[in-house]
N, C-alpha and C positions, 0 to 999 in steps of 0.2 A: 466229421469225426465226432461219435456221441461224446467223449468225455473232455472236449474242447468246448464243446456245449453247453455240457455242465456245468464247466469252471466259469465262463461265463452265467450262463444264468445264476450260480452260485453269488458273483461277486456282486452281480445285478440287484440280488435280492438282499444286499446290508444295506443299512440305515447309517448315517454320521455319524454315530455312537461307536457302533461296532468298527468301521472304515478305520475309525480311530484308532481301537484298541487293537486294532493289527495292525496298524503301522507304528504303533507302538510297541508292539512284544517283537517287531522286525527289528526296530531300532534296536532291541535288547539283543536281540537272538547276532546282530554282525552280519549277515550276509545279505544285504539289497540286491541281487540281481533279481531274482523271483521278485520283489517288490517296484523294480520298474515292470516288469510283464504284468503285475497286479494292474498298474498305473494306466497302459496302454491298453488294457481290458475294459477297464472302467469310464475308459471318452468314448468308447466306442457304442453306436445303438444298436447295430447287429453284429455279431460277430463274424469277422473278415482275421483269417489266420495270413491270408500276405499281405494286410495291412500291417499286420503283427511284426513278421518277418522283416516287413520295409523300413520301419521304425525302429526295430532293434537289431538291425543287420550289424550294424560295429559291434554289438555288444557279446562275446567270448562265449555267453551261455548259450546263442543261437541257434549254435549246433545240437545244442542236446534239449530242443526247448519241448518236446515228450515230456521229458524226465522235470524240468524244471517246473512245467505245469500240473504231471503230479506232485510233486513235492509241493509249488502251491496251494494246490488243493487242500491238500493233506494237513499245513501248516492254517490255511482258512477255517478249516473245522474244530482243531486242536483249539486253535485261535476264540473260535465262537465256545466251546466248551468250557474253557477258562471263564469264560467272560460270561454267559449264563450261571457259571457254577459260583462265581463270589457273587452273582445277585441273588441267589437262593436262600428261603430261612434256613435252611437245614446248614448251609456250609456259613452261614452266619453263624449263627449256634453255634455253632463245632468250631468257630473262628474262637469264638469268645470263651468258650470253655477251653481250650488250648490257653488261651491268656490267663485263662483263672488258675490254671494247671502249674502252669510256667509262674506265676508269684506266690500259689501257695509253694513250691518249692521251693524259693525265696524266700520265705517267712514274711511276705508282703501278705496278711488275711485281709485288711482293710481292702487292699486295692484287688484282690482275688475276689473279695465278698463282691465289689461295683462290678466286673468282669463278670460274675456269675446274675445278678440282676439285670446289666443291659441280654443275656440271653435269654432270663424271665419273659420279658418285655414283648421279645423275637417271637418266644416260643407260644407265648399267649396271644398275639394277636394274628399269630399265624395257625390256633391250633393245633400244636404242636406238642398233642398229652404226653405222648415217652419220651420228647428232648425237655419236655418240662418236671417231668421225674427224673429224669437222669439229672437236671439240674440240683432239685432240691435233695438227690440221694448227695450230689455231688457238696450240695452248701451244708448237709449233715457229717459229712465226714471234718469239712471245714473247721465246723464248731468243735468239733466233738476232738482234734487237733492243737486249735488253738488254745485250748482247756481254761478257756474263759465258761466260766463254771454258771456263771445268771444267766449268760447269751444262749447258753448250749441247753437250758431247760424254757428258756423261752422258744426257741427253735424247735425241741422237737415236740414240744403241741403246735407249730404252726406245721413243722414238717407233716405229722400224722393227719393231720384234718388238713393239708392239702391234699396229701399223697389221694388221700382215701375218695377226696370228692375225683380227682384225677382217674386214678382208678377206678371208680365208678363210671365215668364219661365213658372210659375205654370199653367198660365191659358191657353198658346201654351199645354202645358202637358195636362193637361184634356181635349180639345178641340179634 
C-alpha cells in the first residue's frame, strides 16, 4: 500500500528535533493512539503492516487503522509546518511585532520600542527590507503616539534616511 509507505518514509525522514516536537504537540492535542502507531513505525527498518497489526492488536484503533494512519499523517505534516513556521525570520518578525502591538496597546512604549528592535535585528540580518519598513513605519507611528516630542524628531530623520537607503535596496532589487 503506497500511502502506508509514505507514512513510513515520512516518519523515517525526521530528525530528534522534530520527533520531539510531535510528540509534543501530541501530548497537547490528548489523543495518543495515533502516537503509539507513530512509535511502532519508527523501530521498524522496513515497513511490515502485520508487524503493525501484531503489536497493536489490543489496541481499539486497530480496526480502523487506514483512517488512523491518515490522520497520522495528516497531524505529521501540520506538525512539521508549525515547527518550520516558528523557526522562520518572517514568523519571528511577525511574532515580535505582535508583541510590540499588544504593549503599545498597553501603553507599555519602552517595552513595544525593545519588541520592535529585537525584530530590527530579525529583519536585518535576514534581509528582510519590507519587514524592515514595516518595522520602522511601525516604531514611527510608536513615537509619533507616545508624543514624546525630542524622541519623535530624533526618529523621524532616523526613520527617513533608513526608510529611503531601504527602499533603494528594494528598488536596486527589482531593477
Amino acid at each position: 500500500m503506497k500511502a502506508s509507505s509514505d507514512l513510513f518514509d515520512l516518519i523515517k525522514s525526521l530528525n530528534k528535533s522534530e520527533k520531539r516536537y510531535i510528540q509534543l504537540n501530541a501530548v497537547h492535542a490528548g489523543d495518543k493512539d495515533y502516537m503509539k502507531l507513530f512509535a511502532v513505525i519508527d523501530k521498524q527498518n522496513d515497513y511490515d503492516e502485520g508487524i503493525i497489526k501484531k503489536k497493536l492488536s489490543k489496541e481499539r484503533f486497530i480496526k480502523r487503522l487506514p483512517a488512523v494512519k491518515n490522520y497520522l499523517y495528516e497531524f505529521i505534516m501540520k506538525s512539521l509546518a508549525s515547527y518550520y513556521a516558528d523557526l522562520s525570520a518572517d514568523s519571528r518578525i511577525r511574532h515580535f511585532l505582535n508583541y510590540s502591538e499588544i504593549l503599545f496597546d498597553k501603553k507599555l512604549f519602552g517595552q513595544s520600542i525593545k519588541a520592535l528592535s529585537k525584530a530590527k535585528k530579525i529583519a536585518l540580518k535576514y534581509n528582510k527590507n519590507i519587514s524592515y519598513y514595516d518595522i520602522l513605519q511601525a516604531e514611527q507611528q510608536l513615537f509619533q503616539s507616545s508624543g514624546r516630542l525630542k524622541e519623535i524628531e530624533l526618529h523621524s530623520e532616523k526613520f527617513y534616511s533608513e526608510s529611503k537607503k531601504i527602499l533603494g535596496e528594494e528598488n536596486n532589487f527589482v531593477e
